[in-house]
C-alpha positions in Angstrom: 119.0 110.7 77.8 119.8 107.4 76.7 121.2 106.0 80.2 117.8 107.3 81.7 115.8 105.1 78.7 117.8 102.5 79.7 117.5 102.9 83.5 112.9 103.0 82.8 113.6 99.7 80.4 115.3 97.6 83.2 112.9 99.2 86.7 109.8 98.3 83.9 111.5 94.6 83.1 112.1 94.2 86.9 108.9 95.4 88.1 106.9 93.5 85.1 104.2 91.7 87.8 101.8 93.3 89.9 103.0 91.6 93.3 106.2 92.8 93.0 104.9 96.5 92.0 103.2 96.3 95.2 106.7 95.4 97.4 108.2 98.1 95.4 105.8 100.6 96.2 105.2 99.6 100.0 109.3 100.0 100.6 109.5 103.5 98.9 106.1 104.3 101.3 108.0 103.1 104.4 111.1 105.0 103.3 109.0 108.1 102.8 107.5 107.8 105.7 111.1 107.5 107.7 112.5 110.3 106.3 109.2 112.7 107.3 109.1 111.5 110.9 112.9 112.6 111.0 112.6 115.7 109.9 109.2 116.4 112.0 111.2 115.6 115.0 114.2 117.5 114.2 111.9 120.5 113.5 110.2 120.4 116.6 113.4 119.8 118.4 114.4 123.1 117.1 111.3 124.4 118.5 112.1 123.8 121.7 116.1 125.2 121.7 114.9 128.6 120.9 112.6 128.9 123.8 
């Protein structure tokens, strides 16, 4: 529990202005986004196999 406390402490001290928030938050969008186009093409790929 505490190496999770400590973990928040440093992301909040890193994160501490509003621009950088905003970088954070567009890179984990983007890699979101990645990772559900991959996996909507690999099921539709699978789709297509069993035909």
């Amino acid at each position: 529990m505490e190496n999770l406390e400590a973990i928040l402490n440093m992301l909040d001290y890193s994160l501490n202005t509003k621009s950088k928030r905003h970088i954070a938050g567009g890179i984990l969008l983007s890699i979101s986004l990645l990772f559900g186009g991959l996996a909507f093409t690999t099921m539709t790929l699978k789709q297509e196999e069993s035909e």
